[in-house]
Z-matrix of the N, CA and C atoms (Angstrom, degrees):
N
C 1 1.455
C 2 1.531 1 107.88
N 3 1.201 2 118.51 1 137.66
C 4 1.506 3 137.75 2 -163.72
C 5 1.134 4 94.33 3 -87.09
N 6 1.777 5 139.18 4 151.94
C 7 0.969 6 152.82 5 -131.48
C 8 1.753 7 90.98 6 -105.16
N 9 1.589 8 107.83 7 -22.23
C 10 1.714 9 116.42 8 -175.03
C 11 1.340 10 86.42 9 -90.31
N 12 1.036 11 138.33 10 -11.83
C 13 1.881 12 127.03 11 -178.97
C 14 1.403 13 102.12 12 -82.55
N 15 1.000 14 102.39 13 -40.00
C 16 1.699 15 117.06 14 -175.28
C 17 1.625 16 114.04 15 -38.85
N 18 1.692 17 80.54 16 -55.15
C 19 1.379 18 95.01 17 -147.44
C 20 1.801 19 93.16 18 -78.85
N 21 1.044 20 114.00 19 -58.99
C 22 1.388 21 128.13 20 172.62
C 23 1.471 22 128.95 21 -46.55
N 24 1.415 23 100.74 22 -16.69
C 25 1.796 24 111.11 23 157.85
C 26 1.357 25 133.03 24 -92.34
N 27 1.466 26 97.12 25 -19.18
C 28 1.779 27 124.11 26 149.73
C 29 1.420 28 126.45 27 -52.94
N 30 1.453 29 108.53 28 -55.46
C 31 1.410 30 137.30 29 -170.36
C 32 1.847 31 94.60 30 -52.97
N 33 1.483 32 109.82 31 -52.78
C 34 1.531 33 124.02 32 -159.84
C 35 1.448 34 117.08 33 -53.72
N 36 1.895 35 84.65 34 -57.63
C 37 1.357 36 112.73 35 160.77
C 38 1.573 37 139.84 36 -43.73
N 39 1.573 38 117.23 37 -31.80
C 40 0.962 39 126.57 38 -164.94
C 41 1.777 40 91.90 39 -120.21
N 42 1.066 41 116.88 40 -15.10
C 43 1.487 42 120.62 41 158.77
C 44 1.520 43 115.11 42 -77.61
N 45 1.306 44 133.94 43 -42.05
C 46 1.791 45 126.42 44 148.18
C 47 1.031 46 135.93 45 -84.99
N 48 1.743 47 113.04 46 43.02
C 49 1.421 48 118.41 47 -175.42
C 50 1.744 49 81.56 48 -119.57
N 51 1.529 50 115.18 49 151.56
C 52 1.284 51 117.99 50 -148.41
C 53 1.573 52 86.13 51 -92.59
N 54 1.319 53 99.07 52 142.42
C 55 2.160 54 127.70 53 172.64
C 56 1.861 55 89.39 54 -24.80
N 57 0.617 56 124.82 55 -75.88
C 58 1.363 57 124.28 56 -159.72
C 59 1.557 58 120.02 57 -66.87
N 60 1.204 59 113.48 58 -29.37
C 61 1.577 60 122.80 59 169.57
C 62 2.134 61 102.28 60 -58.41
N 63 1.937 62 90.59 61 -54.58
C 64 1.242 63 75.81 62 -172.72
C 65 1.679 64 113.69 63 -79.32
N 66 1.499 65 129.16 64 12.41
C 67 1.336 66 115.91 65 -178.38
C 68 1.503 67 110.55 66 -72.47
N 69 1.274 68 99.54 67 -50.63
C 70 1.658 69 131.63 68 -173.04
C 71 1.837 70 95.43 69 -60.68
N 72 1.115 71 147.67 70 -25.85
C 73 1.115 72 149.53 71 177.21
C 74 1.067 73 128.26 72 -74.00
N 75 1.554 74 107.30 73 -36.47
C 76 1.497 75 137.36 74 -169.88
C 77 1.505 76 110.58 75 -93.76
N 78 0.989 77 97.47 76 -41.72
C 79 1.927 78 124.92 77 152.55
C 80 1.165 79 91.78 78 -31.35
N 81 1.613 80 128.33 79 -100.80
C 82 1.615 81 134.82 80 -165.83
C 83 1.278 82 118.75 81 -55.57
N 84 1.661 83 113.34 82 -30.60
C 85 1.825 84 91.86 83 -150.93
C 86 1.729 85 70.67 84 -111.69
N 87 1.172 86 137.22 85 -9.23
C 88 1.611 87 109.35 86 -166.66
C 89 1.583 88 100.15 87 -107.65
N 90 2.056 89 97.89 88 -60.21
C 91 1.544 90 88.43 89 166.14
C 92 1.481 91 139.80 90 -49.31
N 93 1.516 92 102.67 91 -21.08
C 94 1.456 93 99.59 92 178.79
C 95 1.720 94 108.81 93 78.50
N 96 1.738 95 115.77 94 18.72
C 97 1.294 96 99.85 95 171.11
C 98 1.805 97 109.79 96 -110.25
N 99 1.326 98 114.76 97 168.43
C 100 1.408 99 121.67 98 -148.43
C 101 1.830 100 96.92 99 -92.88
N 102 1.301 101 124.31 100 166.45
C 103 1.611 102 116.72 101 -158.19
C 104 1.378 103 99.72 102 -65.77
N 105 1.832 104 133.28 103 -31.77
C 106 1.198 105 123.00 104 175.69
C 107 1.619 106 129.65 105 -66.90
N 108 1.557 107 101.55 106 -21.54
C 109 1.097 108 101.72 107 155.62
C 110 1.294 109 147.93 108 -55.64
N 111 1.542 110 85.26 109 -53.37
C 112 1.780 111 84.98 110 176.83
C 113 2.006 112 105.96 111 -96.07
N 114 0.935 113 116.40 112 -10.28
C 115 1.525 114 81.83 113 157.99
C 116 1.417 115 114.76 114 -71.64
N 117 0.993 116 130.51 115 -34.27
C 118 1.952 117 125.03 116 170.89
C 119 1.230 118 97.95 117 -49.88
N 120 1.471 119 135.14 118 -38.11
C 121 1.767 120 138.15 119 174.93
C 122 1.318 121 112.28 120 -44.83
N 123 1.442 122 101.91 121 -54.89
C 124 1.714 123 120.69 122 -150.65
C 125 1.462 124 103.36 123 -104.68
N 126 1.437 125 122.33 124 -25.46
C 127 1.568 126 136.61 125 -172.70
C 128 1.243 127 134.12 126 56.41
N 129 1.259 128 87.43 127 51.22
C 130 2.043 129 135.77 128 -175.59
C 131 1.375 130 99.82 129 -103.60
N 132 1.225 131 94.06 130 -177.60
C 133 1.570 132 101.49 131 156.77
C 134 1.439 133 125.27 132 -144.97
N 135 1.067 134 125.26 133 155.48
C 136 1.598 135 125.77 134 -161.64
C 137 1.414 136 113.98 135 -33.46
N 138 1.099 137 117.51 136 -49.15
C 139 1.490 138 121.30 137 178.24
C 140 1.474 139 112.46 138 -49.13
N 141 1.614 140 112.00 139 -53.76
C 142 1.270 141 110.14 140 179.32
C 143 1.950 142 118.55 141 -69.22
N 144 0.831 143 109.84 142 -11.86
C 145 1.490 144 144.46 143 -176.16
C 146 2.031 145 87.08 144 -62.77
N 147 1.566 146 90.98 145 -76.52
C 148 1.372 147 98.60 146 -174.90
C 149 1.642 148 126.57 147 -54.75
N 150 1.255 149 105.64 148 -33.15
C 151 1.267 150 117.18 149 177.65
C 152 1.614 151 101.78 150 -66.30
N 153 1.127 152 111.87 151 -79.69
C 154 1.428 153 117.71 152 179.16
C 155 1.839 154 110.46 153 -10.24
N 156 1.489 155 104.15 154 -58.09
C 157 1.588 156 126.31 155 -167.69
C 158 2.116 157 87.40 156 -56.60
N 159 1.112 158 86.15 157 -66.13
C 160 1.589 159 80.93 158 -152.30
C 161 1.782 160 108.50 159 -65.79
N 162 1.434 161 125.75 160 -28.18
C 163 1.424 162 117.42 161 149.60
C 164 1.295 163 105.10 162 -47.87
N 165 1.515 164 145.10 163 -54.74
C 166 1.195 165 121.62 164 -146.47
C 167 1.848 166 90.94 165 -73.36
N 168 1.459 167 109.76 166 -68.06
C 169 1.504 168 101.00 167 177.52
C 170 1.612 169 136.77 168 -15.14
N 171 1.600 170 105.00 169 -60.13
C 172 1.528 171 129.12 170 162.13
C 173 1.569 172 93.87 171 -36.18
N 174 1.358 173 118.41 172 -70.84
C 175 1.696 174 102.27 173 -153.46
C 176 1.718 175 106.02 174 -89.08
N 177 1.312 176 133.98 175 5.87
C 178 1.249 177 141.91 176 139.61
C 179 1.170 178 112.60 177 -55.74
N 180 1.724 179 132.47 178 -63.22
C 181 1.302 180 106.91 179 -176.52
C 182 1.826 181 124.68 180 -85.21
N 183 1.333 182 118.11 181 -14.05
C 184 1.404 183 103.20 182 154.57
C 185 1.410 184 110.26 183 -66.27
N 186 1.397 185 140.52 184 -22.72
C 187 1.164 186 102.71 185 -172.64
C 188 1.834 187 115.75 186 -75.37
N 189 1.801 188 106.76 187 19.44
C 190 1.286 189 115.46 188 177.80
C 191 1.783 190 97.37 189 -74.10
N 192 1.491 191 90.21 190 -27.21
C 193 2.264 192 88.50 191 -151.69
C 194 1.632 193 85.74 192 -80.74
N 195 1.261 194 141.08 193 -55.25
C 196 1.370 195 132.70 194 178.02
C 197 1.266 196 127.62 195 11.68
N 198 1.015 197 131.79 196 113.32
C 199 1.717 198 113.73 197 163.02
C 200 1.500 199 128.55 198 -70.94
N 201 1.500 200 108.60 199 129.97
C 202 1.054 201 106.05 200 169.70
C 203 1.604 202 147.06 201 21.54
């Protein structure tokens, strides 16, 4: 898979992962705030915070195994 497959099977992926999975995501890995933070953000709580993170991850990196 070409480095544009990559990226573009990501894109899909993280484009049908639901508004709120990716807010709370973007929260940690972009804002740079810590899981208590952004569940006080999102009005979750850390745990759910965490979960969110590692589904979103999980379906980021299969969308590496994908075909084409």
């Amino acid at each position: 898979m070409t480095r544009d497959h990559h990226f573009q099977a990501r894109f899909r992926v993280w484009n049908a992962l639901p508004l709120r999975d990716r807010q709370i995501f973007a929260s940690v890995r972009i804002d740079g705030l810590d899981y208590d933070e952004a569940a006080r953000r999102h009005g979750c709580t850390a745990q759910d915070v965490e979960h969110v993170i590692v589904r979103v991850l999980i379906a980021l990196m299969d969308a590496d195994d994908a075909p084409p």
